[in-house]
ROGU-97950 format. One record per residue (C-alpha): residue in one letter; x, y, z; residue number from 1. Coordinates in Angstrom, 2 decimals, padded with zeros to 5 digits. Example, Ala and Ser with C-alpha at 12.3 -4.5 7.8 and 13.67 -1.06 7.14 Angstrom:
node aa: a&c1: 012.30&c2: -004.50&c3: 007.80&i: 1
node aa: s&c1: 013.67&c2: -001.06&c3: 007.14&i: 2
This chain:
node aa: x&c1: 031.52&c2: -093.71&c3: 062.18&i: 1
node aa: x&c1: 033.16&c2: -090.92&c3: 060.02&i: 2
node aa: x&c1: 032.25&c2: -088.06&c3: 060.93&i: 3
node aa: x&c1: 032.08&c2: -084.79&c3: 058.14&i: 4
node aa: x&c1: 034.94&c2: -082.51&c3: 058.69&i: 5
node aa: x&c1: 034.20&c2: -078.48&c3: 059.43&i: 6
node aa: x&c1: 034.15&c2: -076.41&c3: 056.27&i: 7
node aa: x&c1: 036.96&c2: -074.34&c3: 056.21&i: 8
node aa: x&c1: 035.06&c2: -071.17&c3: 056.61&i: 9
node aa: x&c1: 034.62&c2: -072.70&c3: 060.05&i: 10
node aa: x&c1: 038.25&c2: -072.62&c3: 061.07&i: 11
node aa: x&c1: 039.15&c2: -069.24&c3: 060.45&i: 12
node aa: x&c1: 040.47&c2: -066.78&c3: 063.17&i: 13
node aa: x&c1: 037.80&c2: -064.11&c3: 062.65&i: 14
node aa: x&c1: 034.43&c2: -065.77&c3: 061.18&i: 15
node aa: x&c1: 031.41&c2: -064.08&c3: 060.22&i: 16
node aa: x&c1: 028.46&c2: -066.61&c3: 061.58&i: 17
node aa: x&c1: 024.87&c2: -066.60&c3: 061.60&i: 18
node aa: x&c1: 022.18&c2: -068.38&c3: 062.84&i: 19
node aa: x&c1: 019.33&c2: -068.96&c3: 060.28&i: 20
node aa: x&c1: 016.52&c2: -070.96&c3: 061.07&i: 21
node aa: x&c1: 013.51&c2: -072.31&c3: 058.77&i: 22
node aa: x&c1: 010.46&c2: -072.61&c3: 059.70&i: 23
node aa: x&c1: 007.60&c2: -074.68&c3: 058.26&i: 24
node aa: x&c1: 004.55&c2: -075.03&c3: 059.67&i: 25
node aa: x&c1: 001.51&c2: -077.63&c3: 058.84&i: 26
node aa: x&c1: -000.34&c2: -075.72&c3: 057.25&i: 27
node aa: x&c1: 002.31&c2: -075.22&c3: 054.24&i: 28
node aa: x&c1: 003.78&c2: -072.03&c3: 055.36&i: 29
node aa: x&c1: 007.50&c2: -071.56&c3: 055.08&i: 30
node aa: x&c1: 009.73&c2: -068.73&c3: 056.89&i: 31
node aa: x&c1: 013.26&c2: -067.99&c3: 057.32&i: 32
node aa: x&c1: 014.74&c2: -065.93&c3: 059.32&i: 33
node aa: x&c1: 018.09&c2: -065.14&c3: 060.57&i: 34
node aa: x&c1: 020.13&c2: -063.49&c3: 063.68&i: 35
node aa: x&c1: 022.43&c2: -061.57&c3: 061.35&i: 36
node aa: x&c1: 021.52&c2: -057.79&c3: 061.33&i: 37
node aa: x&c1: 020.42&c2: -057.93&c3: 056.89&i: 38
node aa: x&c1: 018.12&c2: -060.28&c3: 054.90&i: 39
node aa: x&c1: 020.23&c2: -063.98&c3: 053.69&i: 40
node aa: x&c1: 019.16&c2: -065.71&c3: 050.74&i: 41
node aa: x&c1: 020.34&c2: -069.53&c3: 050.88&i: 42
node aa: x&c1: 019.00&c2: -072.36&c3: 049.07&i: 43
node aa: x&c1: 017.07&c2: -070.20&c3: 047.54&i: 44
node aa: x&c1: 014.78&c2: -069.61&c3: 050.64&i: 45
node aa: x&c1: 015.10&c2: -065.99&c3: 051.98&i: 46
node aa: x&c1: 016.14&c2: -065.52&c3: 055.31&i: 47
node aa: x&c1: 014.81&c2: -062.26&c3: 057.03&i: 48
node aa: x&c1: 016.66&c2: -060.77&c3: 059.35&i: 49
node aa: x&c1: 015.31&c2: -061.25&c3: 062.81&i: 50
node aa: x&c1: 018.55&c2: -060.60&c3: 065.37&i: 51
node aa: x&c1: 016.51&c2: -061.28&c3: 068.70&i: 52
node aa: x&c1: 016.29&c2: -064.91&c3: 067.61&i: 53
node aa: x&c1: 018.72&c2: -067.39&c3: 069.53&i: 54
node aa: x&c1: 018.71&c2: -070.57&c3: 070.41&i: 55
node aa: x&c1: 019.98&c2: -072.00&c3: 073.78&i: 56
node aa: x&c1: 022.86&c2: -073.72&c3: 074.54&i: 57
node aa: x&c1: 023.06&c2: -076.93&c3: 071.91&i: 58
node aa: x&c1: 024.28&c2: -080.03&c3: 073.34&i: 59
node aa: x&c1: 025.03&c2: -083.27&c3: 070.32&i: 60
node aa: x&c1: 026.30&c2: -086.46&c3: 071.01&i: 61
node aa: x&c1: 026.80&c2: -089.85&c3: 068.45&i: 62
node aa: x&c1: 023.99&c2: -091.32&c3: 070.91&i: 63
node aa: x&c1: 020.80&c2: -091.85&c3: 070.58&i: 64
node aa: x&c1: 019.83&c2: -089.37&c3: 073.14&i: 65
node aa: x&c1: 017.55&c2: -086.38&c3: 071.44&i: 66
node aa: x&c1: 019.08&c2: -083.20&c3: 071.53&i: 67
node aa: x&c1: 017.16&c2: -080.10&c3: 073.54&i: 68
node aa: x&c1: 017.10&c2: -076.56&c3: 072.52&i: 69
node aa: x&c1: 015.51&c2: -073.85&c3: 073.17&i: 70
node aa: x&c1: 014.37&c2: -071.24&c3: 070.71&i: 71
node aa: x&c1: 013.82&c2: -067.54&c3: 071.86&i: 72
node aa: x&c1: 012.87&c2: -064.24&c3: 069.84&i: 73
node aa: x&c1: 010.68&c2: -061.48&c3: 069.59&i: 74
node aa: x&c1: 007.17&c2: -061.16&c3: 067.96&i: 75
node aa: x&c1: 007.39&c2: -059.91&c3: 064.70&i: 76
node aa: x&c1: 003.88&c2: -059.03&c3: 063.30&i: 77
node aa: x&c1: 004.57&c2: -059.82&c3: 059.52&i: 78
node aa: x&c1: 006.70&c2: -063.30&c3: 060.33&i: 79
node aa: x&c1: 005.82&c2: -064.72&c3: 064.03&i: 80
node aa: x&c1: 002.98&c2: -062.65&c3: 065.13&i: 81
node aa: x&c1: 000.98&c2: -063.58&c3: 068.32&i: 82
node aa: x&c1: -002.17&c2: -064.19&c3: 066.96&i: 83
node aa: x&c1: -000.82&c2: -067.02&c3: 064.42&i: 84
node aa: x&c1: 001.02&c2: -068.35&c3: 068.11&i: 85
node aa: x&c1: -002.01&c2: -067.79&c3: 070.35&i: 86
node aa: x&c1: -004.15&c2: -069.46&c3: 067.86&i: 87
node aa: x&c1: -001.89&c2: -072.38&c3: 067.23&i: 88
node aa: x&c1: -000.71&c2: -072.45&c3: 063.80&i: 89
node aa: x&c1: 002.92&c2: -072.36&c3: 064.98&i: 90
node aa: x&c1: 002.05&c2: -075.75&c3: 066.75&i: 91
node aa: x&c1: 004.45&c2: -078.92&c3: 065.81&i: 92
node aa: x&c1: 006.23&c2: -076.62&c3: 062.84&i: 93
node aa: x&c1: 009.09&c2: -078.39&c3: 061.50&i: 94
node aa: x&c1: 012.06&c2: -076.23&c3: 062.16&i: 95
node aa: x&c1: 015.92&c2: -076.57&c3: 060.82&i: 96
node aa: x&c1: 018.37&c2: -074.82&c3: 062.35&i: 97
node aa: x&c1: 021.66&c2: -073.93&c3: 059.84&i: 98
node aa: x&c1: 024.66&c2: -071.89&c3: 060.44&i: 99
node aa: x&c1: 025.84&c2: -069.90&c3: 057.30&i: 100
node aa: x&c1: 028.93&c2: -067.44&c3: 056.50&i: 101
node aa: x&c1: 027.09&c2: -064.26&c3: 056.07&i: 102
node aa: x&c1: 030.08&c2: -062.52&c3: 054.28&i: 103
node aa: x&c1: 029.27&c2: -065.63&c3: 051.23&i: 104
node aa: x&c1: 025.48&c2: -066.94&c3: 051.90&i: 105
node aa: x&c1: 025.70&c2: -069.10&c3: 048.87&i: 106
node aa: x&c1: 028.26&c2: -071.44&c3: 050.61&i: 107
node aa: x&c1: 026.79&c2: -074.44&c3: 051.72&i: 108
node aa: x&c1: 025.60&c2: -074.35&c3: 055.54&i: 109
node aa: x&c1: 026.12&c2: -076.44&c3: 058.36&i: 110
node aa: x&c1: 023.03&c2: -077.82&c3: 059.83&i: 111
node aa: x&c1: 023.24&c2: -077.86&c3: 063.25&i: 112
node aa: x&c1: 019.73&c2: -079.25&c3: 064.44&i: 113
node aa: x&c1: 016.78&c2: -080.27&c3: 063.34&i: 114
node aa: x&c1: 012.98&c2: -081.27&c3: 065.18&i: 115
node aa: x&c1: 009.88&c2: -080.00&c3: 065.55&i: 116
node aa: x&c1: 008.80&c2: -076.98&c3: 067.71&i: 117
node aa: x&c1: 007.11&c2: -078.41&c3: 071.04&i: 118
node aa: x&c1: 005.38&c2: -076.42&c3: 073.47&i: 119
node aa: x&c1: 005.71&c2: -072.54&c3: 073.05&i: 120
node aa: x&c1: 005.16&c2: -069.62&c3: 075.82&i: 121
node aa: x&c1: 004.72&c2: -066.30&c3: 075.15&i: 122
node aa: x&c1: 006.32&c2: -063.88&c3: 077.53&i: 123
node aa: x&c1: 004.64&c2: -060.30&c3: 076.17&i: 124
node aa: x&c1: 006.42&c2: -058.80&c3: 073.28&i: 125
node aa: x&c1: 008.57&c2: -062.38&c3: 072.78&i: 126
node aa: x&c1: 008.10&c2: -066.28&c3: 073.13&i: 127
node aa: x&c1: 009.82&c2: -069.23&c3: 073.42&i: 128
node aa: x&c1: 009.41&c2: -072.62&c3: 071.93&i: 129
node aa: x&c1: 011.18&c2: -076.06&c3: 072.67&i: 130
node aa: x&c1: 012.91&c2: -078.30&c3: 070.27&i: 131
node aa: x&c1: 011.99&c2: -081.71&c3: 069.73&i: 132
node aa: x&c1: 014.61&c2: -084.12&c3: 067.92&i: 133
node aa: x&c1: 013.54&c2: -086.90&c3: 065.46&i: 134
node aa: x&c1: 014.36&c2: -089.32&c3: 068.35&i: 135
node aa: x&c1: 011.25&c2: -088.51&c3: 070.29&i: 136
node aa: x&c1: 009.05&c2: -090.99&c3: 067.21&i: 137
node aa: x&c1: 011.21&c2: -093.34&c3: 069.12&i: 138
node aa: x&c1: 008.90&c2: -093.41&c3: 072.12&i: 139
node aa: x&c1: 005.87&c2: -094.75&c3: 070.15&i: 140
node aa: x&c1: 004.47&c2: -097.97&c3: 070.92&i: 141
node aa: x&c1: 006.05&c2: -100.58&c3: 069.00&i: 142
node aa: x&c1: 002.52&c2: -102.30&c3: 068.34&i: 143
node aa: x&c1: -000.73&c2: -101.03&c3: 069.03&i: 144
node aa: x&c1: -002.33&c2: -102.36&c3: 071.79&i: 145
node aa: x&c1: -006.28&c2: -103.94&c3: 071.54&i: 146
node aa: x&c1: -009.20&c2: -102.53&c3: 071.97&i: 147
node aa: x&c1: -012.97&c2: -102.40&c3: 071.30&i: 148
node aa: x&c1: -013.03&c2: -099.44&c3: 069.39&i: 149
node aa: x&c1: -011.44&c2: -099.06&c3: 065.79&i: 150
node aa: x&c1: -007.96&c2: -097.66&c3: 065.88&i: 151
node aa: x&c1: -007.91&c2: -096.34&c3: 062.74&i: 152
node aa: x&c1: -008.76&c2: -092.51&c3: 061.58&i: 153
node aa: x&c1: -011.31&c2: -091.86&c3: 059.33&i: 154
node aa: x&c1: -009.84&c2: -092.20&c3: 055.59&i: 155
node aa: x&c1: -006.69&c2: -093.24&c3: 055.95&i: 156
node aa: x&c1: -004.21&c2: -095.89&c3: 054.94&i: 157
node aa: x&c1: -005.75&c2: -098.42&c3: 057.48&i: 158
node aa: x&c1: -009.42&c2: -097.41&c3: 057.09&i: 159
node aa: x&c1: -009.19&c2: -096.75&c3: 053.46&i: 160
node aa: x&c1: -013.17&c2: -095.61&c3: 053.16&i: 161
node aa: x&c1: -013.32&c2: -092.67&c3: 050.08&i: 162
node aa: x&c1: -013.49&c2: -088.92&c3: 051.97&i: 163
node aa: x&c1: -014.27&c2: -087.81&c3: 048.70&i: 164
node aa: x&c1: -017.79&c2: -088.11&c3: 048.97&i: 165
node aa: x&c1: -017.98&c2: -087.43&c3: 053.23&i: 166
node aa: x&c1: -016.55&c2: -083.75&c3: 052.43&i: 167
node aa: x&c1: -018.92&c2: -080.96&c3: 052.18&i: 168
node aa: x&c1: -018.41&c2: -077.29&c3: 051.83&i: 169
node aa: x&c1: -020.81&c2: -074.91&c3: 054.08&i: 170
node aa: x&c1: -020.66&c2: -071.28&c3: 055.38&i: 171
node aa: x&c1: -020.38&c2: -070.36&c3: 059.06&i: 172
node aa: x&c1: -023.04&c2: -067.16&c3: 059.51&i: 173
node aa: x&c1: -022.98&c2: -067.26&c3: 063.65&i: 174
node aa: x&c1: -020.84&c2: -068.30&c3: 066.16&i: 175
node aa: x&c1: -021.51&c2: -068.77&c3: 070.08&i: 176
node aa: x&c1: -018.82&c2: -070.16&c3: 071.96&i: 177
node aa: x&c1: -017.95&c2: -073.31&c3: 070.81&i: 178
node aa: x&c1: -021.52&c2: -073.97&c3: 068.68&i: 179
node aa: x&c1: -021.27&c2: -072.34&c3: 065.31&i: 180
node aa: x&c1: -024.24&c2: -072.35&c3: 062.51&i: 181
node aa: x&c1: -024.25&c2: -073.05&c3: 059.64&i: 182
node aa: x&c1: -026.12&c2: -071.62&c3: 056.64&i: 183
node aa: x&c1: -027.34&c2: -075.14&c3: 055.64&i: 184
node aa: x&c1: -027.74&c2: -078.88&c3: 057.88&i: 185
node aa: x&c1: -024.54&c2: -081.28&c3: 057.35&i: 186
node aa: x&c1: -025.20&c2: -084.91&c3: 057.74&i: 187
node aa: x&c1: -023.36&c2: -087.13&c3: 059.70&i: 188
node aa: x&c1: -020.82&c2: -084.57&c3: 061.44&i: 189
node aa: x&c1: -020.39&c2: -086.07&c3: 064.41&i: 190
node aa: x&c1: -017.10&c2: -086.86&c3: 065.50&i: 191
node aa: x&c1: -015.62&c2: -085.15&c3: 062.31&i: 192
node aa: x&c1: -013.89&c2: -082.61&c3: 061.42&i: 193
node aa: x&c1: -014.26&c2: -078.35&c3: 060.54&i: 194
node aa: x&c1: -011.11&c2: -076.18&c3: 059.10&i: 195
node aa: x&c1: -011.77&c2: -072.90&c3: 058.11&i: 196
node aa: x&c1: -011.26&c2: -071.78&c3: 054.44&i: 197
node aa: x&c1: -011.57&c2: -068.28&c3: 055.18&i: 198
node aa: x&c1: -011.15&c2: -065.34&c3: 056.93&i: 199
node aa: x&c1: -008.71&c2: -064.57&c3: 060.36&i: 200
node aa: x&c1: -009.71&c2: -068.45&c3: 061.33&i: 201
node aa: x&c1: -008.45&c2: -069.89&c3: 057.74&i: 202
node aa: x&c1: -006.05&c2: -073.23&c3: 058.18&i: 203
node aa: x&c1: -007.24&c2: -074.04&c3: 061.39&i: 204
node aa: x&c1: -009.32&c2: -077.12&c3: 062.00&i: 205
node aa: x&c1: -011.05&c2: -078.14&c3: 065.00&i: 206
node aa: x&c1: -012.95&c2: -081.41&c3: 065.81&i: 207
node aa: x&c1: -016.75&c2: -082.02&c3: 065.90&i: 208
node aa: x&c1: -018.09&c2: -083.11&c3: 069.40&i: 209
node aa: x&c1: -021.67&c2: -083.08&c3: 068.34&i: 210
node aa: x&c1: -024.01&c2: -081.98&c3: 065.23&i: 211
node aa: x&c1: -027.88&c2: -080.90&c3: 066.00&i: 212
node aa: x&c1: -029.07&c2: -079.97&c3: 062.74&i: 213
node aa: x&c1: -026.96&c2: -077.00&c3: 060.77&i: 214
node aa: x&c1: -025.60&c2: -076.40&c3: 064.58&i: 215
node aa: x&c1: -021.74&c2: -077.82&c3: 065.23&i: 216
node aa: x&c1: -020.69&c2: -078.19&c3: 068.42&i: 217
node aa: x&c1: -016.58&c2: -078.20&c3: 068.55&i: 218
node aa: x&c1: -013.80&c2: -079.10&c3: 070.79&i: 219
node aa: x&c1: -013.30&c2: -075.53&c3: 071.25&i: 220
node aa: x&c1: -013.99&c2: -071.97&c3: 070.38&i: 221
node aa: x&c1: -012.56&c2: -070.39&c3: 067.19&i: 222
node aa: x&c1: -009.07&c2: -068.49&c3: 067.94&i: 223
node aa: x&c1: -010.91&c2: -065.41&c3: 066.38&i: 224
node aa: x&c1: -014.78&c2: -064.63&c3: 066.48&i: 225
node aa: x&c1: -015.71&c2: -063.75&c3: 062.37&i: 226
node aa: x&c1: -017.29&c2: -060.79&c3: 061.91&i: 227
node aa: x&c1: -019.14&c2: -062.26&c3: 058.34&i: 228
node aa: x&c1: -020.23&c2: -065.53&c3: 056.87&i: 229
node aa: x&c1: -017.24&c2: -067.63&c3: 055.98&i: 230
node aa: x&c1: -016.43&c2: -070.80&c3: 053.80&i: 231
node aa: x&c1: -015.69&c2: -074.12&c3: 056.13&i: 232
node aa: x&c1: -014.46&c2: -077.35&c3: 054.56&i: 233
node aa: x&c1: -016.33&c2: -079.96&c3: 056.26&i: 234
node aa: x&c1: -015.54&c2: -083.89&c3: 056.91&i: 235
node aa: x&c1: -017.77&c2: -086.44&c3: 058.15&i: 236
node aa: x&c1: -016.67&c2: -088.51&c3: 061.18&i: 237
node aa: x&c1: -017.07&c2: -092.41&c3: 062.53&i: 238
node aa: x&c1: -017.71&c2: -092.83&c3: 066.16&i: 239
node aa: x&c1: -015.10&c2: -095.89&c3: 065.66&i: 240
node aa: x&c1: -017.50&c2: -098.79&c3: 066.15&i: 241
node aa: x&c1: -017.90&c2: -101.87&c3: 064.41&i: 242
node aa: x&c1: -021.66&c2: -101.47&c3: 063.87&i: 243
node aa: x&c1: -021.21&c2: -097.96&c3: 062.12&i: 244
node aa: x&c1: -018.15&c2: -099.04&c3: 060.08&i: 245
node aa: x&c1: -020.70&c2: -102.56&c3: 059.38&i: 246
node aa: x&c1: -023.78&c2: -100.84&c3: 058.53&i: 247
node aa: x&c1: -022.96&c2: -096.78&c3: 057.51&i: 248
node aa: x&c1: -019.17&c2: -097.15&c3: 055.47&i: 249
node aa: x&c1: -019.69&c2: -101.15&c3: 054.20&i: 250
node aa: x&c1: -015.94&c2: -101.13&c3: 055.61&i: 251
node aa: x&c1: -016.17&c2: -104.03&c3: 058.39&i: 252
node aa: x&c1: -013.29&c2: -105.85&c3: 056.73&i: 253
node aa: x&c1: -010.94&c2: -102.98&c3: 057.41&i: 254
node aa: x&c1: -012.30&c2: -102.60&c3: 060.84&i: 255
node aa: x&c1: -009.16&c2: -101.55&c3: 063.21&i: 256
node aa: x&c1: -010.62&c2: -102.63&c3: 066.59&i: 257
node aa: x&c1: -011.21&c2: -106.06&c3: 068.48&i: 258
node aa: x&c1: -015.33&c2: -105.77&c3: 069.26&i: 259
node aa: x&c1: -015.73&c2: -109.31&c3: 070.34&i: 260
node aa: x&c1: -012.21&c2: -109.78&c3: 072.85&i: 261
node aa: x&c1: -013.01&c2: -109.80&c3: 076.27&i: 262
node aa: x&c1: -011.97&c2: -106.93&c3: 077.89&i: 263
node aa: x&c1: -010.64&c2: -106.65&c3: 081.59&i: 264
node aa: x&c1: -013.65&c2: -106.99&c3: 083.44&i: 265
node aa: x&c1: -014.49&c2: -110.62&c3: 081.93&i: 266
node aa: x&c1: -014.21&c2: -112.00&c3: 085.53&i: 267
node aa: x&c1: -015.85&c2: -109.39&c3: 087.33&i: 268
node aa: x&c1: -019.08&c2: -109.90&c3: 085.22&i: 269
node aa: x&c1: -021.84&c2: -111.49&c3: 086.44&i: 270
node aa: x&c1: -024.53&c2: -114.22&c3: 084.93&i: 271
node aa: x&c1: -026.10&c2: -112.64&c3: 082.24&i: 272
node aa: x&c1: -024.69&c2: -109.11&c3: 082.05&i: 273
């Protein structure tokens, strides 16, 4: 394997390094940010200047082992605050890690790692967050394994039943826990899906345990508690069985599940049951 040589800003006696890392999270937001003590601008993403970021010690090797990292900094309110981290938003952000020249940003960096942020802790005033590589899709399961329900989400490539028509728009006017109302009933909500469209809550999504009229019962309570009525984007769910993906979507032929295979207990059964 050949392997790149070092630019040759890299081999001087004195260099002028820093760490810039971008961040981009799922819900589209980008951030850059660097450990030198002034703003970078490279690749035409700005890099803010954010010294109390560094990264742990970075070990790389030509296997297929996935490098670990850790990422450590301090809460900034207007980048990384801790209500976008306690909330979640920060959760699974893709993250790049480049070193640059600082003394000529618009040389081309060296990237050094790249992954996904894993868990996160937050120590106070700073946090920390764990790097996974690109090996860990690695670890999935090579085929997926059978089962009675439908395997398949909702809508996508596999299911391929039209959302189009399952997504409704509603306001949220009270919220107790993790039951919120809304200001008008949504049909078949169960097992779907709510992200909020507005206010402190907006690009977080939670799923739908249970519907009872314009009541929503979710996984779990909204980060923040709204203080008005806001917009919700709303998506029906499937509870993954063959007789609502027969008789509610029409979509039986795309079913993702085997209904009829005996399952384990085929010899524990007896006459009848």
């Amino acid at each position: 394997m050949t392997m790149m040589a070092a630019p040759d800003w890299l081999r001087e006696e004195v260099v002028t390094l820093a760490w810039c890392w971008r961040l981009a999270r799922r819900d589209g937001v980008v951030i850059g940010l660097t450990s030198h003590d002034r703003d970078l601008t490279i690749g035409g993403v700005a890099y803010r200047a954010a010294p109390g970021m560094k990264p742990s010690a970075l070990e790389t090797s030509d296997s297929l082992d996935a490098a670990t990292m850790d990422l450590e900094g301090a809460i900034a309110s207007d980048a990384i605050a801790a209500r976008d981290l306690d909330a979640g938003r920060w959760d699974g952000a893709e993250l790049l890690l480049l070193v640059t020249d600082w003394s000529a940003p618009d040389m081309a960096p060296v990237t050094v790692a790249r992954g996904s942020l894993g868990a996160i802790e937050r120590r106070g005033a700073a946090f920390s967050a764990e790097l996974q590589g690109v090996t860990r899709l690695l670890d999935r399961p090579v085929c997926p394994a059978t089962s009675p329900s439908c395997r398949a989400e909702l809508g996508d490539r596999a299911c391929r039943v039209d959302l189009a028509p399952l997504t409704h728009f509603r306001r949220v006017i009270a919220v107790d826990g993790r039951a919120v109302t809304l200001d008008a009933v949504a049909d078949g909500m169960g097992f779907g899906e709510m992200m909020w469209i507005e206010g402190a809550n907006c690009g977080l999504a939670s799923p739908v345990i249970a519907a009872d009229g314009a009541v929503l019962h979710l996984a779990e309570a909204p980060a923040f508690a709204p203080t008005e009525p806001v917009r919700v984007r709303l998506i029906e769910g499937c509870d993954r069985q063959l007789a609502t993906c027969r008789d509610r979507f029409g979509n039986a032929v795309n079913f993702r599940g085997e209904a009829h295979l005996p399952g384990n207990d085929l010899l524990t059964r007896y006459p009848g049951g």
